[in-house]
C-alpha positions as YAML, in Angstrom:
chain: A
units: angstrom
residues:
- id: 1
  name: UNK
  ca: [63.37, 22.74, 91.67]
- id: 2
  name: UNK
  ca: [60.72, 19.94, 90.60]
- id: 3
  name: UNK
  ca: [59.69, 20.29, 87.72]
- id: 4
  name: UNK
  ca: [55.72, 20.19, 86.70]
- id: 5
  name: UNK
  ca: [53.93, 18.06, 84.36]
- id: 6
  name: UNK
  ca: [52.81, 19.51, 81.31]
- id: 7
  name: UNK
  ca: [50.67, 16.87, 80.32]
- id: 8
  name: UNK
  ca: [46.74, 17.10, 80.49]
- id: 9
  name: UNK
  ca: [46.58, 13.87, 82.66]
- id: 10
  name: UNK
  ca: [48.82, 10.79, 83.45]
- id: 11
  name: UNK
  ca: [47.28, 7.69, 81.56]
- id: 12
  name: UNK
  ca: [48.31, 8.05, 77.99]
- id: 13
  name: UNK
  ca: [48.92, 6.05, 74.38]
- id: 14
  name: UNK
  ca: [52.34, 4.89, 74.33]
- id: 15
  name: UNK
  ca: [53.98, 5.65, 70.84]
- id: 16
  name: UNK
  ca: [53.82, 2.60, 68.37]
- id: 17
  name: UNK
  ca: [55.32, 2.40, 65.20]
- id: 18
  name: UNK
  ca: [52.59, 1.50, 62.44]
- id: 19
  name: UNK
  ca: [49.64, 1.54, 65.17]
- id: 20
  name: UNK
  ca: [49.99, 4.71, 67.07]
- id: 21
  name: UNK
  ca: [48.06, 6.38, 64.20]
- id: 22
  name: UNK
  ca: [45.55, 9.42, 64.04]
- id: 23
  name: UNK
  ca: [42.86, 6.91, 63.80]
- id: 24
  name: UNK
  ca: [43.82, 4.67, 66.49]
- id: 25
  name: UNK
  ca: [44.87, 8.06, 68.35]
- id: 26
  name: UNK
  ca: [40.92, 9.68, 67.88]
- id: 27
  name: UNK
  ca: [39.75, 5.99, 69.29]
- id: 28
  name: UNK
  ca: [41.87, 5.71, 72.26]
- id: 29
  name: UNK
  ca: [41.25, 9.91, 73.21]
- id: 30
  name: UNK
  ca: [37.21, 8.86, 72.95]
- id: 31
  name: UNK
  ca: [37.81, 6.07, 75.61]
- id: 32
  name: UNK
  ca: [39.38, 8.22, 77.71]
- id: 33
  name: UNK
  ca: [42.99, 8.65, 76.85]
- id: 34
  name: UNK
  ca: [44.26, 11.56, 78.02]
- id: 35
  name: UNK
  ca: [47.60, 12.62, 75.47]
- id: 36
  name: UNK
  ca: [49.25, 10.27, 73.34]
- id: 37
  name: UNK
  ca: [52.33, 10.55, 70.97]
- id: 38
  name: UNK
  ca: [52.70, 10.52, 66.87]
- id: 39
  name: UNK
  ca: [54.47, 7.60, 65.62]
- id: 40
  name: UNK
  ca: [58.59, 7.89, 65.63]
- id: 41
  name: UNK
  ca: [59.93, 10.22, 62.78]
- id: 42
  name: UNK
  ca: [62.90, 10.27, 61.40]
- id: 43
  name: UNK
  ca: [64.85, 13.40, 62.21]
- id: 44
  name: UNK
  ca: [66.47, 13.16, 58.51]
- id: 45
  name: UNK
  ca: [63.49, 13.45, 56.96]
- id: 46
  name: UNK
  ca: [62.17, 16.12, 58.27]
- id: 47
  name: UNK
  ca: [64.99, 17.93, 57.09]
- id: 48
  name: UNK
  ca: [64.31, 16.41, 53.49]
- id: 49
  name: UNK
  ca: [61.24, 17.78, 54.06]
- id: 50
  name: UNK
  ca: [59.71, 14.33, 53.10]
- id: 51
  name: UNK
  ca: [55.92, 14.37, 52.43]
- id: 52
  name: UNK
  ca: [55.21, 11.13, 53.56]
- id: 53
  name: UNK
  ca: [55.66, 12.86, 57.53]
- id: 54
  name: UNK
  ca: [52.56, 14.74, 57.25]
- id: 55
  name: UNK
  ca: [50.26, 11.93, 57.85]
- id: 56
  name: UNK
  ca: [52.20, 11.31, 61.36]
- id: 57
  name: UNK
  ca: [51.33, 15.12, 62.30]
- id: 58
  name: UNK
  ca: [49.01, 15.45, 65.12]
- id: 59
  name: UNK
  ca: [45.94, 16.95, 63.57]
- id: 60
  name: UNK
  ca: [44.83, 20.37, 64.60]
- id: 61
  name: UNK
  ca: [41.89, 18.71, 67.00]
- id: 62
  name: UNK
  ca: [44.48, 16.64, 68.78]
- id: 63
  name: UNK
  ca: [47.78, 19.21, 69.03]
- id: 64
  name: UNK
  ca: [47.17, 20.18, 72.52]
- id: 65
  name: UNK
  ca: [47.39, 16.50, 73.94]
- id: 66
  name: UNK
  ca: [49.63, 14.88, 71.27]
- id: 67
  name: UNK
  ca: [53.51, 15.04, 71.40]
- id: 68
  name: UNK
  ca: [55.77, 14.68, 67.96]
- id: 69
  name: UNK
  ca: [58.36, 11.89, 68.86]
- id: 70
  name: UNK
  ca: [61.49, 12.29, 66.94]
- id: 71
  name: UNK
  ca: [64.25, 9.88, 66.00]
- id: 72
  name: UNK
  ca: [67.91, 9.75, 65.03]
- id: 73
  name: UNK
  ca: [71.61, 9.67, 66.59]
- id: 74
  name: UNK
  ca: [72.67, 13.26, 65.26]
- id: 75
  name: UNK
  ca: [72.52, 16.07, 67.56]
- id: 76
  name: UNK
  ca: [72.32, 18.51, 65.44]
- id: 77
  name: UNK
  ca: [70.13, 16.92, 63.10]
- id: 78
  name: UNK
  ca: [67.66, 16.42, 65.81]
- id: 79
  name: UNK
  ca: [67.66, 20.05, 67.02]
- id: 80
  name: UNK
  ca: [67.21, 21.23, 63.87]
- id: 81
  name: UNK
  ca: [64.24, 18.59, 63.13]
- id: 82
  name: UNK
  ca: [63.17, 19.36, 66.61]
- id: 83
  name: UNK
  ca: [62.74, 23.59, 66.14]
- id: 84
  name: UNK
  ca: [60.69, 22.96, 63.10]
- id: 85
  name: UNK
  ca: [58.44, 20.66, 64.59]
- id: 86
  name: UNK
  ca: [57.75, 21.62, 67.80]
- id: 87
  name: UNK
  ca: [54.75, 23.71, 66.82]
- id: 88
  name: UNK
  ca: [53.10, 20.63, 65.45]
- id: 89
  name: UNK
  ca: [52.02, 18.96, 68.65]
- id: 90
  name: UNK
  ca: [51.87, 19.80, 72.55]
- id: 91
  name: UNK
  ca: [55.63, 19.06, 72.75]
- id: 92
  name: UNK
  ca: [58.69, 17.13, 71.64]
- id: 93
  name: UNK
  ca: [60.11, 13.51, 72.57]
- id: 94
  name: UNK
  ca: [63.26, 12.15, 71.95]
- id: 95
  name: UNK
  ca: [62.74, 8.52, 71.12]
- id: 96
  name: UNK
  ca: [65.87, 6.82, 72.68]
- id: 97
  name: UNK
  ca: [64.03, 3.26, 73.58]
- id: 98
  name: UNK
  ca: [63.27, 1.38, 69.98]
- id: 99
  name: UNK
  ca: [65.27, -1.77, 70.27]
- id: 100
  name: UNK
  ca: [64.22, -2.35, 66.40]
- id: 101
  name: UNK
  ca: [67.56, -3.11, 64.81]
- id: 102
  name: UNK
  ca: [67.07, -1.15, 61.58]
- id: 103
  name: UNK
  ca: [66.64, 1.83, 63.95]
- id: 104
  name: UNK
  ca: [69.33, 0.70, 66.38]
- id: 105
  name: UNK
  ca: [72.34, 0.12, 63.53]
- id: 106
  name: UNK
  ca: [72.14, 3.61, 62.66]
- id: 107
  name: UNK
  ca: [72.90, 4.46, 66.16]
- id: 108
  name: UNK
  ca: [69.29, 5.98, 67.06]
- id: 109
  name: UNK
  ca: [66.34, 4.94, 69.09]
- id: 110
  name: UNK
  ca: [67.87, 2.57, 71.61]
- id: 111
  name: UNK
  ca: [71.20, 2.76, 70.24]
- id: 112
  name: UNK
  ca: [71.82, 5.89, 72.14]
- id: 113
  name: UNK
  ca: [71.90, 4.16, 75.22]
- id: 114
  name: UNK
  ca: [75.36, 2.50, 73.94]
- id: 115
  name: UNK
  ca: [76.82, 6.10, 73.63]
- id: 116
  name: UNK
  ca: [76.09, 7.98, 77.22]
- id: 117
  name: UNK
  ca: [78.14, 10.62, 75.79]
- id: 118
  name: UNK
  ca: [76.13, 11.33, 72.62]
- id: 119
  name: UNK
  ca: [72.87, 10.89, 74.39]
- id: 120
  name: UNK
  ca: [74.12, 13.89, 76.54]
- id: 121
  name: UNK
  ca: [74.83, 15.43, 73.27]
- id: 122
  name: UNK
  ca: [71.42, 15.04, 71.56]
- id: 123
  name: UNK
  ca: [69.64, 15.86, 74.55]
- id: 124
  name: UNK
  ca: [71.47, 19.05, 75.23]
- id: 125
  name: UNK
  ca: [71.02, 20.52, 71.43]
- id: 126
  name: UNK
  ca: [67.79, 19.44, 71.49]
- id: 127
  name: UNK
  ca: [66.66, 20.91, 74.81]
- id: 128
  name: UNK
  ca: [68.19, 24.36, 73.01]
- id: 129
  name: UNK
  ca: [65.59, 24.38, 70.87]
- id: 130
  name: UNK
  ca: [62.43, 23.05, 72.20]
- id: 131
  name: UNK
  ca: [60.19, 24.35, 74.99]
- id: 132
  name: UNK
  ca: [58.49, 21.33, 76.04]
- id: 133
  name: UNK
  ca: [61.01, 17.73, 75.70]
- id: 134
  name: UNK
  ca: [60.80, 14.63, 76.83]
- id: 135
  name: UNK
  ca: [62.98, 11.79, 76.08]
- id: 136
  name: UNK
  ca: [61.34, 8.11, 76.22]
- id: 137
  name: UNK
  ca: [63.55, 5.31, 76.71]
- id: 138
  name: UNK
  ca: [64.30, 1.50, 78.29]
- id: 139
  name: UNK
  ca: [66.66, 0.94, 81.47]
- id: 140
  name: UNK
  ca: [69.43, 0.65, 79.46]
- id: 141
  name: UNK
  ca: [70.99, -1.25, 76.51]
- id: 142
  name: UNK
  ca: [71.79, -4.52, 78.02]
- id: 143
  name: UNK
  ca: [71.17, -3.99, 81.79]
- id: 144
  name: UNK
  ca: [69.75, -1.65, 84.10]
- id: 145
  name: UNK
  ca: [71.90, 1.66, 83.91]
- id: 146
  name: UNK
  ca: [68.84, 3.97, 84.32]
- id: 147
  name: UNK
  ca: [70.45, 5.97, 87.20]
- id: 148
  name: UNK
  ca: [72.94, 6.90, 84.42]
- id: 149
  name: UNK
  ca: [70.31, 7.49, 82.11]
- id: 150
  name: UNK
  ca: [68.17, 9.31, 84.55]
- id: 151
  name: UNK
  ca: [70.74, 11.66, 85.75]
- id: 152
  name: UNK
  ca: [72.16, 12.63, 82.39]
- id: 153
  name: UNK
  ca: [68.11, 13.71, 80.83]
- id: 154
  name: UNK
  ca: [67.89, 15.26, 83.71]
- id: 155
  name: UNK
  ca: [71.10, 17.27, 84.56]
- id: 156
  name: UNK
  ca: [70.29, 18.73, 80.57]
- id: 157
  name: UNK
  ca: [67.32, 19.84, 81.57]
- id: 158
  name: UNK
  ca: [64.39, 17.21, 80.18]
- id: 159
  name: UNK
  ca: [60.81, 18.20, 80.98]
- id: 160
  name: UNK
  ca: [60.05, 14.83, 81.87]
- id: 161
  name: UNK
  ca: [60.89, 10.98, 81.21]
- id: 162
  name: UNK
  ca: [58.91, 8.15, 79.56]
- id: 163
  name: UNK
  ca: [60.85, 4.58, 80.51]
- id: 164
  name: UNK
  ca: [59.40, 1.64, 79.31]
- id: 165
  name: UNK
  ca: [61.09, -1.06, 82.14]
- id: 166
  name: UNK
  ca: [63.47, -3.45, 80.20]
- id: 167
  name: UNK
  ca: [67.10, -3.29, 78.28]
- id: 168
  name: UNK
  ca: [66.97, -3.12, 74.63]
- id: 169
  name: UNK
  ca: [68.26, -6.60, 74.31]
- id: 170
  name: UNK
  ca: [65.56, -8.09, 76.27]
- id: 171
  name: UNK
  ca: [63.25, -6.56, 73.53]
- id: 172
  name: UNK
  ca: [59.88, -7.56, 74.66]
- id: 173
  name: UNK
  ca: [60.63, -10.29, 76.35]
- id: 174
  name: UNK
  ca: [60.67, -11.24, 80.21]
- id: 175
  name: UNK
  ca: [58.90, -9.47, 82.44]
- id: 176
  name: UNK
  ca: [58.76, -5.43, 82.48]
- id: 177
  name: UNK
  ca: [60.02, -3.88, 85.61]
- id: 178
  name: UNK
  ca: [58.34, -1.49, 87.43]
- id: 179
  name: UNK
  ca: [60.70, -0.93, 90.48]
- id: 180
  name: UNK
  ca: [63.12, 1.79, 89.39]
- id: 181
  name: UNK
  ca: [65.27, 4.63, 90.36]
- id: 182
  name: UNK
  ca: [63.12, 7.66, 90.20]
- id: 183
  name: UNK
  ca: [64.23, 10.65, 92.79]
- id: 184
  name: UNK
  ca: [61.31, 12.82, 91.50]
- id: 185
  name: UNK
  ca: [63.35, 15.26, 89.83]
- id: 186
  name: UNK
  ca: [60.95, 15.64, 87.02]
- id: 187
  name: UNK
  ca: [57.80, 13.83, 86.25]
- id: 188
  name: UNK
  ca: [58.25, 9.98, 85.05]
- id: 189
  name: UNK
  ca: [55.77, 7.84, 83.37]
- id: 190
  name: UNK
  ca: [56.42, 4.16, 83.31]
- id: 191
  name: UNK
  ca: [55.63, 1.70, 80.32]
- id: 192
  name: UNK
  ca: [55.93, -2.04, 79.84]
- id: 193
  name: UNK
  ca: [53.39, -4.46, 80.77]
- id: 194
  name: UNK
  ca: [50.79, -2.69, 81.09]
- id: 195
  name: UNK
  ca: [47.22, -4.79, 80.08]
- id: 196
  name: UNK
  ca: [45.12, -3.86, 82.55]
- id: 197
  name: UNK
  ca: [43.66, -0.73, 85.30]
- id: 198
  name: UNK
  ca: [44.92, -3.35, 87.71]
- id: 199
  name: UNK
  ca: [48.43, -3.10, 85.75]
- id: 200
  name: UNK
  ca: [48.17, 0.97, 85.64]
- id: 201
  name: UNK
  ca: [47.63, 1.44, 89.59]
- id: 202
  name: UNK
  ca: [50.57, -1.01, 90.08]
- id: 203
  name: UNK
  ca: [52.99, 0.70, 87.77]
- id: 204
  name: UNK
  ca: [52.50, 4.05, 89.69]
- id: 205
  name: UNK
  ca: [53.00, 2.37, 93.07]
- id: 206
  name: UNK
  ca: [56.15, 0.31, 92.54]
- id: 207
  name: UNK
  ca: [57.95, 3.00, 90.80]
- id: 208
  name: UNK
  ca: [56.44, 6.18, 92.33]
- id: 209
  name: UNK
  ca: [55.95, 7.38, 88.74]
- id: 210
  name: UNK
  ca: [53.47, 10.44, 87.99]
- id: 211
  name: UNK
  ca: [51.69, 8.77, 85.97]
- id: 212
  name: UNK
  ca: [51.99, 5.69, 82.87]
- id: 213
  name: UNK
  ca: [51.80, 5.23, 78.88]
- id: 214
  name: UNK
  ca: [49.93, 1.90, 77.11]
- id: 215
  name: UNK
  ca: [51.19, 0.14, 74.46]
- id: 216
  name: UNK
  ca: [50.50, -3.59, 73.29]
- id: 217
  name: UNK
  ca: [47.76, -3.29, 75.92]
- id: 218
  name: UNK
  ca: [45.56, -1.29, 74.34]
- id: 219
  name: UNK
  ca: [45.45, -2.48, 70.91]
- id: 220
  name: UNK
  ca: [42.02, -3.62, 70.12]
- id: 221
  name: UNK
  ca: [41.47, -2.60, 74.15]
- id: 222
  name: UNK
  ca: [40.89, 0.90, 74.19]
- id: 223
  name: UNK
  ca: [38.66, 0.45, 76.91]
- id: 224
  name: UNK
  ca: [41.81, 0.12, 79.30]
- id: 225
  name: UNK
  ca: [41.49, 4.21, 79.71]
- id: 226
  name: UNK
  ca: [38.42, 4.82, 80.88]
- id: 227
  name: UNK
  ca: [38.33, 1.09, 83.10]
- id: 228
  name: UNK
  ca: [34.89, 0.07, 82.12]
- id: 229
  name: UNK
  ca: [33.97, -2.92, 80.55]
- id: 230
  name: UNK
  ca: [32.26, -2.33, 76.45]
- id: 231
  name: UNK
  ca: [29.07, -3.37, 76.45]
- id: 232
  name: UNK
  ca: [28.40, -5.81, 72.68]
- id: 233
  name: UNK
  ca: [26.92, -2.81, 71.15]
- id: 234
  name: UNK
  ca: [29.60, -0.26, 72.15]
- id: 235
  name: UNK
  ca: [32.60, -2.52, 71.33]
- id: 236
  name: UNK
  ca: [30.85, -3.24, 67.67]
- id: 237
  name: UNK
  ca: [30.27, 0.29, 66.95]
- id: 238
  name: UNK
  ca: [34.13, 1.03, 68.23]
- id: 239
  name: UNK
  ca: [34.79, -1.48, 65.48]
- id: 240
  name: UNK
  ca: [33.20, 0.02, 62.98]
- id: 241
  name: UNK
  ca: [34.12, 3.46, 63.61]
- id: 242
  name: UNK
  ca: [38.20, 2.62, 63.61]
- id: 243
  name: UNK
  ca: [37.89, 0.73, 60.14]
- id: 244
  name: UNK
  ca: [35.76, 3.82, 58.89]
- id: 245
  name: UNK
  ca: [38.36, 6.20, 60.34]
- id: 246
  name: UNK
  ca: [41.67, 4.06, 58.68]
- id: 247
  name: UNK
  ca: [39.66, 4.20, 55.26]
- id: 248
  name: UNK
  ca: [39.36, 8.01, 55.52]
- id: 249
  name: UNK
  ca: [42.93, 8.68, 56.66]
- id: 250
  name: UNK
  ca: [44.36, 5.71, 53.93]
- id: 251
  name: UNK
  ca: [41.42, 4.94, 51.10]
- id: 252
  name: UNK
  ca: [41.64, 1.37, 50.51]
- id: 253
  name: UNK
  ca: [44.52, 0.62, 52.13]
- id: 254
  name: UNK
  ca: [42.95, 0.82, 55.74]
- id: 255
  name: UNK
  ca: [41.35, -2.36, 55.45]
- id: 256
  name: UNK
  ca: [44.63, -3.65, 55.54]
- id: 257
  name: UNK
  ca: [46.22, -1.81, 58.69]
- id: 258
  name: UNK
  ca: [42.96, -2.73, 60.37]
- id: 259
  name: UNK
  ca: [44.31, -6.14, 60.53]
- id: 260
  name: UNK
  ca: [46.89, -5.21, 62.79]
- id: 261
  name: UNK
  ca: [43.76, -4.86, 65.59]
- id: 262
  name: UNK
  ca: [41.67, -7.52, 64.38]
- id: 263
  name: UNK
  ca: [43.07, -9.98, 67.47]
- id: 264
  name: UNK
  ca: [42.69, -7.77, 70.32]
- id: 265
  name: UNK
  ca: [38.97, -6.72, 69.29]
- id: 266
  name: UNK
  ca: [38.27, -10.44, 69.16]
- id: 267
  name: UNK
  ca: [40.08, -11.95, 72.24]
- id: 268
  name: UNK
  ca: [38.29, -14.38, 74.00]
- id: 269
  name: UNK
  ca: [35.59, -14.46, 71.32]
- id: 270
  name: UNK
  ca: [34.52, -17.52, 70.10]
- id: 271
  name: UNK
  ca: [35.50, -19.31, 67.16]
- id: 272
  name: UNK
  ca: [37.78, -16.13, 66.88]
- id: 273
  name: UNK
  ca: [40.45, -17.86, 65.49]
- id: 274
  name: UNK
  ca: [38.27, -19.22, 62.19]
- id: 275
  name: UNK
  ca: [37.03, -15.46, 62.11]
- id: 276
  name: UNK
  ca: [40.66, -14.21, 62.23]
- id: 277
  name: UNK
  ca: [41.82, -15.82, 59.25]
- id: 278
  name: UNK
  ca: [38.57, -15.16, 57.39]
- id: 279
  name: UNK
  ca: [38.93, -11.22, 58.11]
- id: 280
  name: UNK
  ca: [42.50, -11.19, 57.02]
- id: 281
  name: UNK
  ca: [41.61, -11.99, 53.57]
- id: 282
  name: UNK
  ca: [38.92, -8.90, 53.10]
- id: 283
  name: UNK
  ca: [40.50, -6.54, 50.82]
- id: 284
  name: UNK
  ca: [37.01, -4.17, 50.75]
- id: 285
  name: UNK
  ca: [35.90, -1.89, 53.56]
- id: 286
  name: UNK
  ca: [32.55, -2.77, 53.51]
- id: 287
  name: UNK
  ca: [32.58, -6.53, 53.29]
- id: 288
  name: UNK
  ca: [35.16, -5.71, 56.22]
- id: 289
  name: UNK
  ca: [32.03, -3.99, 58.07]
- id: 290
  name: UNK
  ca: [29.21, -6.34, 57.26]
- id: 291
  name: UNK
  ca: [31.82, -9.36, 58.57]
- id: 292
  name: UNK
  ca: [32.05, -8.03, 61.74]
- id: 293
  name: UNK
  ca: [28.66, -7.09, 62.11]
- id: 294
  name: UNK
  ca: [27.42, -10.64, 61.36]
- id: 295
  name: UNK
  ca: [29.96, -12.02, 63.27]
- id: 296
  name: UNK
  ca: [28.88, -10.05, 66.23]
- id: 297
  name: UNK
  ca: [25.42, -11.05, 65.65]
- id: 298
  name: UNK
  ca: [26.37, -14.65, 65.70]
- id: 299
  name: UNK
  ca: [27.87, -14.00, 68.85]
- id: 300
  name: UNK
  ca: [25.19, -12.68, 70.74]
- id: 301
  name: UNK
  ca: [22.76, -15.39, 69.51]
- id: 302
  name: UNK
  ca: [25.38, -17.89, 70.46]
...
């Protein structure tokens, strides 16, 4: 039997480590994102019971669209990470596609795609536990195996599969492919490459996927859910209402993960790169404001 999306559409915010924040999370839902994912947490310290993890939580006005993406290479750590958490957000994912090696040394995110048999393992204690699983990963570790992969997630019984199109060792380099083996048994959402609506409806078509998840290309382009193009008012005031959202969530500190989105806001801007470099040195988050208000002003004068 086929098994049904759970999911409360099929354009979503890929999980990013360090961007895929509740800020960036309450942007991208505004601009018509329809679920997204927490940032990876480690299994481990979940079990530690680590108060640092509560900041990745989905808040309570995001649960029923946000899933809690897990990582590690024990099984029975990540059951027993997964049970407690699973009431956090919409649903669990297994994050078996970070090709980061600090991750991958330790045997987890990617890494599990050099052990078939203790991916089977993980998945299987996991999907124990947890009503609603997914596991997101890449075509394999260093070439495509993803009928493997495919037919193990689902043969334990996944809910549904995230698979961003390249090997671990390509990293992000090359080109993401969108042409893979997907026999419908459950729902699958493709990922890589991915800049543009254009991008989206091709994704679906080559790989007959239900639906796709954004990453890279919607940093500083949230706009890419809803297809329509900001007008110089509505990107400014998306601006200024992420870098008021990162100071509530961090204090002082969110001036400095704005940075992180200060290129894709400004792309194809002019004289962008001189207000780059300027904007990077801002330590205060309302000389950070009045910056990008002026600069804005410039621009439409210009």
């Amino acid at each position: 039997m086929v098994r049904r999306s759970f999911l409360p559409g099929n354009v979503g915010l890929a999980p990013m480590a360090g961007v895929t924040d509740y800020a960036f999370r309450t942007i991208c839902f505004k601009h018509g994102a329809q679920f997204a994912f927490t940032e990876m947490i480690s299994a481990k310290s979940v079990l530690l019971n680590i108060s640092i993890n509560e900041i990745y939580f989905p808040k309570e006005d995001e649960k029923n669209k946000v899933g809690v993406q897990l990582f590690g290479s024990d099984p029975y750590e990540l059951a027993e990470a997964a049970a407690m958490v699973q009431e956090r957000g919409l649903w669990v994912d297994l994050n078996a596609g970070c090709p980061v090696n600090k991750v991958i040394k330790k045997g987890a995110g990617s890494g599990l795609l050099k052990d078939f048999e203790n991916l089977r393992a993980v998945v299987r204690e996991m999907r124990k536990v947890v009503k609603r699983f997914s596991v997101k990963t890449r075509i394999g570790w260093d070439k495509d195996e993803f009928e493997k992969i495919y037919d193990i997630l689902v043969s334990e019984g996944v809910d549904m599969i995230f698979v961003h199109g390249r090997t671990a060792k390509q990293m992000y380099s090359g080109k993401a492919r969108w042409d893979i083996y997907n026999p419908k048994s459950v729902p699958l959402y493709m990922s890589g490459d991915i800049y543009t609506r254009e991008d989206i409806k091709r994704a679906m078509e080559e790989s007959g996927a239900d639906g796709v998840i954004v990453a890279r290309g919607a940093i500083g382009n949230p706009w890419i859910f809803s297809g329509s193009e900001p007008s110089f008012g509505s990107k400014l005031q998306t601006i200024l209402e992420h870098i008021e959202k990162l100071y509530e969530l961090y204090g002082k500190h969110g001036v400095v993960e704005f940075r992180k989105f200060v290129a894709g806001y400004t792309k194809d801007m002019p004289y962008a790169r001189e207000f780059r470099s300027k904007v990077m040195k801002i330590t205060d988050v309302e000389e950070l404001k009045c910056a990008f208000q002026k600069y804005f002003e410039e621009f439409r004068t210009a």
